[in-house]
C-alpha positions in Angstrom: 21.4 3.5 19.6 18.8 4.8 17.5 19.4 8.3 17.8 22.8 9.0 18.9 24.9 6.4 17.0 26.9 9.6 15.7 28.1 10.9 19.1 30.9 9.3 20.9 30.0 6.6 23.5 25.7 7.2 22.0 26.3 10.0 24.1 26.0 8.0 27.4 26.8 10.7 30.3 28.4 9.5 33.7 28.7 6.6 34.7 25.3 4.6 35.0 24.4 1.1 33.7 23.9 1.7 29.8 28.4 2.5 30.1 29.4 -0.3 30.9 27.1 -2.3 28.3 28.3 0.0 25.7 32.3 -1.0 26.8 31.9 -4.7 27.1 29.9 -4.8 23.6 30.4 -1.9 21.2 33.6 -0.4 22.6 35.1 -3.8 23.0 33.8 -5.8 20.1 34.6 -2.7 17.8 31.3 -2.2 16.7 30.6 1.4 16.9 34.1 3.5 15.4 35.1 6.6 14.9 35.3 6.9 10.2 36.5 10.0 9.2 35.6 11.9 12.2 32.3 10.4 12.6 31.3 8.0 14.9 29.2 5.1 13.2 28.0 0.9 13.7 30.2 -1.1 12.0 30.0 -4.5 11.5 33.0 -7.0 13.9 36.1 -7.4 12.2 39.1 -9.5 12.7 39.8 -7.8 16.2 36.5 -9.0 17.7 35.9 -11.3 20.3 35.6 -14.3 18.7 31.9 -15.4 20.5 30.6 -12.2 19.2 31.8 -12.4 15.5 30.6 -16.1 15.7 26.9 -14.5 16.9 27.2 -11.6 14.2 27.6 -14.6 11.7 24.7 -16.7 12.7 22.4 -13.1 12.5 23.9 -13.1 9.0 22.9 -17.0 8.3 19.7 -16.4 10.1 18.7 -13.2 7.7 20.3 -14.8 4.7 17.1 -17.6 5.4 14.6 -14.9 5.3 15.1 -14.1 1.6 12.5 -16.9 0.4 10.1 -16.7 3.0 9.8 -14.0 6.4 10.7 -15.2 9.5 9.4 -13.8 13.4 11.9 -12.3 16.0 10.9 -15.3 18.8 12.8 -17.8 15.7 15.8 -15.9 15.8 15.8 -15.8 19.4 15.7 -19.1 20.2 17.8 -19.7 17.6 20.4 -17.4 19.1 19.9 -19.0 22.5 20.7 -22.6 21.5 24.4 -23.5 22.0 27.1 -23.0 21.4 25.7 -19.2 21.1 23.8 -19.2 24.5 22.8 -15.0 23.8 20.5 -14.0 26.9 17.6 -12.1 27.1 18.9 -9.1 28.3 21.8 -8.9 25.4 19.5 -10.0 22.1 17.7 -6.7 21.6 21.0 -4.8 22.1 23.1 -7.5 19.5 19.6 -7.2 16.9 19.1 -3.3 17.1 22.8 -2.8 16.4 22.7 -5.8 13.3 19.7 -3.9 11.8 21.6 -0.5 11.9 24.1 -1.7 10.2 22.3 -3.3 7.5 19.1 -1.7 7.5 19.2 -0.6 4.2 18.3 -4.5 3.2 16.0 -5.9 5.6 12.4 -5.5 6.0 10.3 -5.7 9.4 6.9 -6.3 9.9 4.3 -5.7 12.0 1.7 -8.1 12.2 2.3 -8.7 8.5 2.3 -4.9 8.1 5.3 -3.0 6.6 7.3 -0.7 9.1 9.6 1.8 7.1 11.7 3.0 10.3 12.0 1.7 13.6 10.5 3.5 16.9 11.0 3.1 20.5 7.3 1.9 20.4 8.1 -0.8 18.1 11.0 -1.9 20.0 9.2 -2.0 23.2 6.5 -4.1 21.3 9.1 -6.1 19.5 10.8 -7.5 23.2 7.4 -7.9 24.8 5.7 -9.7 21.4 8.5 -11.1 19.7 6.1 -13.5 17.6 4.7 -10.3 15.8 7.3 -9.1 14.3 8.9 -10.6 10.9 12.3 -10.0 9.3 12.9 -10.2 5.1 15.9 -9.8 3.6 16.1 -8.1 0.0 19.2 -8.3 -1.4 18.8 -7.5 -5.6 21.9 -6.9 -7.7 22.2 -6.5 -11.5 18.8 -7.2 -11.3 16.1 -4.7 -13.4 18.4 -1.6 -13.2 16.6 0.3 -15.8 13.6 0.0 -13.2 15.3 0.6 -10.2 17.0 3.8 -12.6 13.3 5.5 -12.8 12.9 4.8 -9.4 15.7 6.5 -8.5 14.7 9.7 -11.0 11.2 9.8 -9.4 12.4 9.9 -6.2 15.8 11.3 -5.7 16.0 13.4 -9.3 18.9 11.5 -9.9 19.2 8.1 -12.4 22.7 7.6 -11.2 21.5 6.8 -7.6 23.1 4.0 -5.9 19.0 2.5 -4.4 17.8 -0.9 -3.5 14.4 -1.9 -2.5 14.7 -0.5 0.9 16.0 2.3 0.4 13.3 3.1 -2.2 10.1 1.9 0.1 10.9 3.8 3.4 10.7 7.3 1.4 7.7 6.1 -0.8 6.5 4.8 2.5 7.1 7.6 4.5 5.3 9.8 1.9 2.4 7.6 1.5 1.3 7.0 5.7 1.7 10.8 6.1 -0.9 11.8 3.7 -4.6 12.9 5.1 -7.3 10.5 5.3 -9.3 12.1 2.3 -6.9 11.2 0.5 -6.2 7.9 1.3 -9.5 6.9 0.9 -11.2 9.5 -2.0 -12.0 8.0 -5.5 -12.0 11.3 -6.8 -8.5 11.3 -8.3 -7.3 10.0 -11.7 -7.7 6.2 -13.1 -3.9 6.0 -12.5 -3.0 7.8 -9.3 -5.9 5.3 -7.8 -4.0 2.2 -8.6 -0.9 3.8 -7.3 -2.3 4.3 -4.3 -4.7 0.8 -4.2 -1.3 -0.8 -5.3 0.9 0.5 -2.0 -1.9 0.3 0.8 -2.7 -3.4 -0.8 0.4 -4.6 -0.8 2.2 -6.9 1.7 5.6 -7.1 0.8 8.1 -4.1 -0.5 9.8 -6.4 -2.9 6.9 -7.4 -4.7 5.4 -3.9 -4.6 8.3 -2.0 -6.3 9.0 -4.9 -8.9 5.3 -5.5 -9.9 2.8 -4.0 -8.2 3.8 -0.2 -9.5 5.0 -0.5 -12.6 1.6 -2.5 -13.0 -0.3 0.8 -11.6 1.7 2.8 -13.8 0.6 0.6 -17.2 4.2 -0.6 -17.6 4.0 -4.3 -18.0 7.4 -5.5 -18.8 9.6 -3.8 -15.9 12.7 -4.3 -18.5 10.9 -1.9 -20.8 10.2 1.0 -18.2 11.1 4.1 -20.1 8.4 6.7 -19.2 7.7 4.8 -15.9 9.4 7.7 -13.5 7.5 10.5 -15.0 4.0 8.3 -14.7 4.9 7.4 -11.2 5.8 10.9 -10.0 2.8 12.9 -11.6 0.5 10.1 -9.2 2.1 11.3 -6.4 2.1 14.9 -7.0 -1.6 14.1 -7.5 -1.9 12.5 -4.2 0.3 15.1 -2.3 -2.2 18.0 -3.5 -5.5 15.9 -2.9 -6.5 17.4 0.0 -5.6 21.2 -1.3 -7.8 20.3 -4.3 -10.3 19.7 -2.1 -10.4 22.7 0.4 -10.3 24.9 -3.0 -12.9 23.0 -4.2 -15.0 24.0 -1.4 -14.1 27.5 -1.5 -15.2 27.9 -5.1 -18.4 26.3 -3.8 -18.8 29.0 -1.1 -18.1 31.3 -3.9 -21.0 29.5 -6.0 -23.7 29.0 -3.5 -23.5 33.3 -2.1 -22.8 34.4 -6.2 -19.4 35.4 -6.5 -16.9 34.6 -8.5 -15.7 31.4 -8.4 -11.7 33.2 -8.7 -12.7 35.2 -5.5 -10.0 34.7 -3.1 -10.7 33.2 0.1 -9.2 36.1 1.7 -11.7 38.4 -0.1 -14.9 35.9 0.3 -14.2 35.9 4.2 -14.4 39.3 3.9 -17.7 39.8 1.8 -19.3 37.0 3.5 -18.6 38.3 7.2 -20.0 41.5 6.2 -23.3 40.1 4.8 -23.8 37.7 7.9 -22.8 40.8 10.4 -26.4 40.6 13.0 -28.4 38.2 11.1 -28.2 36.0 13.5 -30.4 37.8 15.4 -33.0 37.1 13.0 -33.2 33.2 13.5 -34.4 30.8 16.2 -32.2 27.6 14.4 -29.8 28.1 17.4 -28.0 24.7 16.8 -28.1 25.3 12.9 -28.3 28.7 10.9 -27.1 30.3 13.9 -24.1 28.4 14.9 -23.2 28.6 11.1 -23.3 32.0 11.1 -21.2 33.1 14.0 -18.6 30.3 12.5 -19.2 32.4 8.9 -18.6 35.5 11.3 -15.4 34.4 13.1 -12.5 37.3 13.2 -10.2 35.3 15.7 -8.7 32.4 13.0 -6.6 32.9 10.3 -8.4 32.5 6.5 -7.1 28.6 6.4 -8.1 28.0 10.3 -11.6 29.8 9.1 -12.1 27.6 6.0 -11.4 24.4 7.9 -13.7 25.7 11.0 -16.3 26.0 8.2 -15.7 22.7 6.5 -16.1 21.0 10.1 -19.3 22.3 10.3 -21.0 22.0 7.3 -19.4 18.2 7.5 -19.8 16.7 11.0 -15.7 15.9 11.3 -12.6 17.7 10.0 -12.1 17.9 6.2 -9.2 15.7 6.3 -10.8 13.0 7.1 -13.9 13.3 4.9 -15.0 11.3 3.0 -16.6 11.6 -0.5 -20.1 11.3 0.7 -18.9 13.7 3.3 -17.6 16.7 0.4 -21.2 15.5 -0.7 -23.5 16.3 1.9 -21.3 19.1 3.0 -21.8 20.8 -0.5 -25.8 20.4 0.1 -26.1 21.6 3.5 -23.8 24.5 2.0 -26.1 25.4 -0.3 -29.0 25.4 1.5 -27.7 27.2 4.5 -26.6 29.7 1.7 -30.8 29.8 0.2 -32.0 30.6 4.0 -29.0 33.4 4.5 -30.9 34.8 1.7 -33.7 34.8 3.5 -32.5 36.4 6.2 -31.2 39.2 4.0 -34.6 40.1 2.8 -36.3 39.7 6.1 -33.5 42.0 7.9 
């Protein structure tokens, strides 16, 4: 269901089990067709058996009461096990997964009270097993703040005209945001207003509330009816966050450059190069096996590519990788660059 609602049958093969729940629920009920070619979920019509549309109701009455306030998977189970609906175990996930396909674009889950953009087979695993967990809202916003919902939709598709809602906003913003490195999640070295985009997203607990307030907010607009400006504001933040980490490894390569006096527009091909020649054998010339020497051979390394090298290096002179520095980390890494740098020199006068 979740990755081959397009084929015919979800691509079932043979003949085992997982057929002939697909015939006496989708292919019987009508609820995954073939539009246009394409094979897609589609919510019971008038041909339905008439305990199913009855069920596909109460889901709709039971998500229509999540709009005001979020309510767990075990409510709507129980609720869909009372009479005269009596859905079993086995069937719920099956009848749920399929509902929040077809409507996914408006309802929210949760996590433990944390936002999940796209549904896994690890959630759904957890979600049968922990039903109490996992919490369902319902956004439904019409008419309501276009303009806002217009920059949104310029920031993040290009495009004003955009048909978005809520959800459809959040699970690209969200996507974006949980994929970036840990530096960057958590460095304060970034601009007054990119920080409270960021604060503003990993603080919040609901999407609604996020893209209606808790943005614009970050992004100085104050009256989301007034939000001219608010796309560009919003975008420049997240280009800032999306090239954090790059700001930070050239960062450090202009400190290379610094602490062995080159130019700080070397490029890191060329320091490699410079610096691999004036470390060749000095090694030799030290007893600091776990220090100076190890830095060194790293300094000296032919196997990696340049971006493989500068990483190698950065985990070195940091005690973890660079991604997930943090500033105190860029900080003492900087330091003990500088003075492994003052003892090379050393080393170059004593060779």
């Amino acid at each position: 269901m979740l990755e081959r609602s397009n084929d015919p049958g979800l691509g079932i093969q043979k003949y085992p089990p997982e057929r002939a729940i697909y015939r006496s629920i989708f292919e019987k009920g009508g609820l995954h067709v073939s539009q246009g070619g394409r094979w897609e979920f589609c919510a019971p019509d008038s041909s339905c058996p008439l305990e199913l549309g009855d069920v596909w109701d109460r889901l709709g009455d039971f998500f229509a009461s999540t709009e005001t306030q979020r309510r767990s998977v075990a409510d709507l189970q129980k609720w869909l096990a009372q009479p005269p609906y009596g859905v079993k175990m086995g069937v719920f996930p099956i009848l749920l997964v399929h509902y929040l396909l077809v409507n996914g674009h408006e309802i929210a889950v949760y996590e433990e009270g944390a936002y999940i953009p796209g549904l896994s087979f690890d959630h759904l695993e957890r979600l049968i097993r922990q039903p109490q967990t996992f919490e369902f809202q319902r956004f439904r916003i019409e008419g309501v703040r276009a303009s806002l919902f217009s920059e949104y939709s310029k920031a993040l598709f290009g495009d004003s005209s955009w048909s978005v809602d809520v959800l459809r906003i959040a699970r690209p913003l969200s996507s974006f945001m949980l994929s970036l490195e840990d530096y960057t999640k958590k460095t304060r070295s970034l601009t007054r207003t990119t920080l409270s985009v960021r604060d503003a997203f990993f603080l919040s607990k609901s999407p609604e509330k996020l893209l209606l307030e808790e943005l614009p907010r970050a992004c100085g607009i104050d009256d989301p009816q007034a939000s001219e400006g608010f796309a560009e504001t919003l975008l420049g933040s997240l280009r800032e966050l999306k090239g954090a980490y790059s700001e930070l490894l050239d960062a450090m390569r202009q400190a290379i450059c610094e602490a062995f006096g080159l130019a700080k527009t070397t490029s890191l091909e060329e320091v490699r190069h410079v610096l691999r020649g004036r470390c060749h054998g000095l090694d030799q010339y030290t007893v600091d096996v776990k220090g100076l020497k190890s830095f060194i051979r790293r300094v000296c390394d032919s196997d990696a590519d340049d971006d493989s090298w500068l990483r190698g290096l950065l985990l070195f002179l940091g005690h973890k990788p660079s991604n997930k520095w943090l500033d105190q980390d860029r900080d003492a890494a900087t330091y003990r660059l500088a003075e492994f740098a003052r003892r090379l020199l050393d080393l170059e006068k004593l060779r």
